[in-house]
N, C-alpha and C positions, 0 to 999 in steps of 0.2 A: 849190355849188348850181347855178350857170351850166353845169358842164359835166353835172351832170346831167340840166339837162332840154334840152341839146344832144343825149346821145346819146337818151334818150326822141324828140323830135324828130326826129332821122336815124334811127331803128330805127321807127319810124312810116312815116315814109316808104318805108321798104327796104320794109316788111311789105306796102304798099297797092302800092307798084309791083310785088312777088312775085304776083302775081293774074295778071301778064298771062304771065309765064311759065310759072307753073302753067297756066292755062290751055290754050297754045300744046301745050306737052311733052304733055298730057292728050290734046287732040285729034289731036295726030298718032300717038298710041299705039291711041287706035281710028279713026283713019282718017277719022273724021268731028267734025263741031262737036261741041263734049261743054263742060258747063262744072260741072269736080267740086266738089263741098262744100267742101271746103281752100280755093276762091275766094272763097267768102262768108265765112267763117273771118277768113281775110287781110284782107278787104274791111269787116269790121268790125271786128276788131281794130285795126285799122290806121287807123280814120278817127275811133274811140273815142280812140285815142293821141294826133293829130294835135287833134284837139279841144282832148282837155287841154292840149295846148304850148299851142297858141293862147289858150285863155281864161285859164288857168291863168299862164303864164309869160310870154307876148309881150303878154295884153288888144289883142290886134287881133284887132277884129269881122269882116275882111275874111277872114282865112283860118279863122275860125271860120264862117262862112258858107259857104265853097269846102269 
């Protein structure tokens, strides 16, 4: 169960830090600021995940909060 929701937890995190290279790659393909839907995507799947580790698995308020 422990490494379960270690990888739930690292695959959270990978998905919310993917935002910022989607991102990057996105805007430099049109040459300007551009911020595509896949960013919001990542950015909430990714923070919905990191919730549950937190409440769910760790019960620290602090990163349930962050």
């Amino acid at each position: 169960m422990e490494t379960t929701w270690l990888i739930i937890g690292f695959t959270a995190q990978l998905l919310f830090s993917a935002r910022f290279l989607v991102q990057w790659i996105a805007t430099e393909r049109r040459g300007r600021s551009y911020v595509p839907v896949a960013f919001w995507y990542l950015g909430i799947i990714g923070a919905a995940m990191l919730l549950a580790y937190a409440v769910v698995w760790k019960h620290d308020p602090v990163i349930a909060l962050g």
